[in-house]
C-alpha positions as CSV (number, residue, x, y, z in Angstrom):
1,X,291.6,-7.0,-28.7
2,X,291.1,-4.0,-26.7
3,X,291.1,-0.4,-28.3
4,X,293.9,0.5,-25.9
5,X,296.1,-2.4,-26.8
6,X,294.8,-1.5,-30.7
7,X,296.3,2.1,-30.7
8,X,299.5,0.8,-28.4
9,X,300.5,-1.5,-31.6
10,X,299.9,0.9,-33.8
11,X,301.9,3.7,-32.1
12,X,304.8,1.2,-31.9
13,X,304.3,0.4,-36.0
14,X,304.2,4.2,-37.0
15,X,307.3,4.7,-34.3
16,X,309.4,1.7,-36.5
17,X,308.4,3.2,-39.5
18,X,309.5,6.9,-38.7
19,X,312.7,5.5,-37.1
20,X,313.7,3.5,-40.1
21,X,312.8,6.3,-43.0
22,X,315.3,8.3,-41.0
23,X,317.9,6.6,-40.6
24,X,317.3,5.4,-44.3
25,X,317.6,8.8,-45.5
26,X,320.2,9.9,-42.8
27,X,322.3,6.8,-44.2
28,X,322.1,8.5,-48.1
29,X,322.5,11.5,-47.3
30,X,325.2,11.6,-44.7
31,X,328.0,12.1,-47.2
32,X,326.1,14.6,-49.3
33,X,327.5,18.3,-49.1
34,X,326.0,21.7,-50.9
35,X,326.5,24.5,-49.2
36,X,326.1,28.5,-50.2
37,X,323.4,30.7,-51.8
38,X,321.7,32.2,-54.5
39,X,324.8,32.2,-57.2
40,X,327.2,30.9,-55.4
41,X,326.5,27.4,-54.5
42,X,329.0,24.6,-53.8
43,X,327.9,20.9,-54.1
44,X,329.3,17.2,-54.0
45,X,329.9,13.9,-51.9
46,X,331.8,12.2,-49.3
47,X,333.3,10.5,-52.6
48,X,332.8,12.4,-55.6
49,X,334.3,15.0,-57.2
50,X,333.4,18.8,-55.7
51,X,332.1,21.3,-58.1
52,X,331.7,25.0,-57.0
53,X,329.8,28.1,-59.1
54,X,330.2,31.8,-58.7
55,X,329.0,34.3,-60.5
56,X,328.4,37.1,-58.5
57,X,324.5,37.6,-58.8
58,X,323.1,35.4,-61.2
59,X,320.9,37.5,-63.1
60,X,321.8,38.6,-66.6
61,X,319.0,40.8,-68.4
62,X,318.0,43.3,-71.7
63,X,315.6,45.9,-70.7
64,X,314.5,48.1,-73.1
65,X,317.7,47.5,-74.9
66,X,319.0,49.5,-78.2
67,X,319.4,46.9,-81.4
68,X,323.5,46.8,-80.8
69,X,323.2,46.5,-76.9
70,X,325.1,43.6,-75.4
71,X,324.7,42.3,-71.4
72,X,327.7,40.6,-70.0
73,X,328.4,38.0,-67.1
74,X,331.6,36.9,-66.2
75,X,331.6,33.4,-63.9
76,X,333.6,30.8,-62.8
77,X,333.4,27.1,-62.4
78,X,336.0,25.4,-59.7
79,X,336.3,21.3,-60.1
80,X,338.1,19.9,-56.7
81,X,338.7,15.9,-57.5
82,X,339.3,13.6,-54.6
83,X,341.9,10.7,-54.4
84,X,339.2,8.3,-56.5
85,X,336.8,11.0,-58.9
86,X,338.9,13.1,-61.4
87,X,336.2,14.2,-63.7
88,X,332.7,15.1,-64.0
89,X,329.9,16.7,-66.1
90,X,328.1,19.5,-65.8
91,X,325.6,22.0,-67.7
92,X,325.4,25.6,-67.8
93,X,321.8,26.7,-67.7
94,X,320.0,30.1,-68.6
95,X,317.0,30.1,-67.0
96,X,314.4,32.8,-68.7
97,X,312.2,33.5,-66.6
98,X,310.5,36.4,-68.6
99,X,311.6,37.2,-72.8
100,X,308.8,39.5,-74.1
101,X,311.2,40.4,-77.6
102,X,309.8,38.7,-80.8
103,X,310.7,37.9,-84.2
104,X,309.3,39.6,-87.2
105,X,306.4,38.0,-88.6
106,X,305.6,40.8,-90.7
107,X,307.7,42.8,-92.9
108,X,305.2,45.1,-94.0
109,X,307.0,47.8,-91.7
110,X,310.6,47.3,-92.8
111,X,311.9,44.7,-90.2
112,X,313.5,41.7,-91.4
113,X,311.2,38.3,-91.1
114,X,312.5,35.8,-88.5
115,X,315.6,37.1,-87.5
116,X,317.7,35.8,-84.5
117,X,317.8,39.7,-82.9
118,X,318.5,38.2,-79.1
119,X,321.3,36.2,-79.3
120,X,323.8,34.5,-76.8
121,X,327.5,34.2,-76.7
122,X,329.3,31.8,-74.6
123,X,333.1,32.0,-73.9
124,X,335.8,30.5,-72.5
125,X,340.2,31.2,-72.5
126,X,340.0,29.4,-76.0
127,X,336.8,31.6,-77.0
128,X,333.5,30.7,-78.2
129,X,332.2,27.3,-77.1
130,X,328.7,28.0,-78.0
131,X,326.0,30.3,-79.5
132,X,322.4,30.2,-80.0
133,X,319.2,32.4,-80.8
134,X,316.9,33.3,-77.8
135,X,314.9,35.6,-79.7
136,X,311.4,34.1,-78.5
137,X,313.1,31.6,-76.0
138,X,311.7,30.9,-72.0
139,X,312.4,28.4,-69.4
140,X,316.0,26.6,-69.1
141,X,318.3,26.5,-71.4
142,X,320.8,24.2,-71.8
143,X,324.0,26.4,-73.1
144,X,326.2,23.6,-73.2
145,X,327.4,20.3,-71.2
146,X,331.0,20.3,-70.0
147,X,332.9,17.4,-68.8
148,X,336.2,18.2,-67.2
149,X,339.1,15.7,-65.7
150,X,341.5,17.4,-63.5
151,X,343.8,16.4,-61.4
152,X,344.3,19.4,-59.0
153,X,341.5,21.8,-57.8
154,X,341.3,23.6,-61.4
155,X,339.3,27.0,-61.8
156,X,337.7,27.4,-65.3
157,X,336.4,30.7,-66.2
158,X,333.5,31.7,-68.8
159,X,332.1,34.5,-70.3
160,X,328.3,34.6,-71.6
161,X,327.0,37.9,-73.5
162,X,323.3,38.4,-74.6
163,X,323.1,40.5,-77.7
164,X,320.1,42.5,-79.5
165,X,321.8,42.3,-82.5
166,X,321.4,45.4,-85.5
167,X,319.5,43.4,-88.5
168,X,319.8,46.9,-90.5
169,X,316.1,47.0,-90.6
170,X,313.3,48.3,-89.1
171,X,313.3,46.7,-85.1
172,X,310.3,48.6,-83.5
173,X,308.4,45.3,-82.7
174,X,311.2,45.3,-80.3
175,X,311.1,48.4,-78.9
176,X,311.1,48.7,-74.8
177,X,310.9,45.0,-74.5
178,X,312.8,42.7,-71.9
179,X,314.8,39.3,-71.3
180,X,315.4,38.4,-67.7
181,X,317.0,35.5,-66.6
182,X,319.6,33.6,-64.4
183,X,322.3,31.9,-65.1
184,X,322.8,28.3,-63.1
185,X,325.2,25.3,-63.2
186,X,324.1,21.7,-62.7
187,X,325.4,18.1,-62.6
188,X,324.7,15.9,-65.5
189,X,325.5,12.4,-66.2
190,X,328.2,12.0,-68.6
């Protein structure tokens, strides 16, 4: 077989083989819909249920913070259901993506040995739905896993509030530190 008749079959296997990856991923995708930015970001399918996130800018931070000092974001979460999807599951996420506060490991200068001073506060209309240390915490976090049914396009509105809270004690290992982080939502399985 000739080199020119080698590369010919070979341009036509590669050709096949591009073709059919894209319209394999065309065909998955097609009914696939996220749309927005940064904070606010909307996402679902052709048959599923349509879950939307806005929080304004999703950053919620402590810098150099007083013991007492609480940060506040106010978001929403909007659940659309089709004709055949009335419920779904989701997470609310606080990604740290830098926490230099600390716990006390030392009480030789007053402070109070392993106390939860950065704390987190999760609200909804019927209050708190969960609450958690994040003293030394990084990474996502998983604040809490919601599943919702609705049967109308059905707003839901949160509240989450970072605290350093006042131990009473000596907090100077704490002094001029910071927590920054952003807050997320994401689809789980139920």
């Amino acid at each position: 077989m000739s080199v020119g008749k080698r590369n010919l079959i070979l341009g036509i296997v590669i050709c096949v083989g591009v073709v059919t990856i894209g319209i394999s991923f065309a065909y998955f995708t097609s009914g696939v819909n996220l749309t927005g930015e940064g904070s606010k970001v909307e996402g679902g399918t052709a048959d599923l249920i349509d879950v939307s996130y806005d929080a304004g800018s999703s950053t919620i931070n402590l810098q150099n913070a007083v013991p007492g000092a609480t940060a506040s974001k106010a978001f929403t979460v909007t659940v659309t259901p089709t004709e055949s999807e009335k419920r779904t599951t989701y997470a609310i996420i606080l990604d740290i993506t830098n926490n230099t506060f600390e716990k006390c490991t030392d009480n030789s200068n007053g402070c109070t040995l392993n106390a939860n001073e950065i704390t987190y506060t999760l609200k909804d209309n019927t209050g708190t739905i969960a609450s958690g240390d994040l003293t030394e915490a990084t990474g996502p976090i998983e604040l809490i896993k919601e599943t919702k049914e609705v049967s109308t396009a059905t707003t839901f509105n949160y509240t989450l509030e970072l605290t350093y809270v006042n131990t009473g004690s000596n907090q100077n290992h704490n002094a001029n530190k910071t927590l920054t982080s952003n807050l997320k939502v994401e689809f789980r399985a139920e």
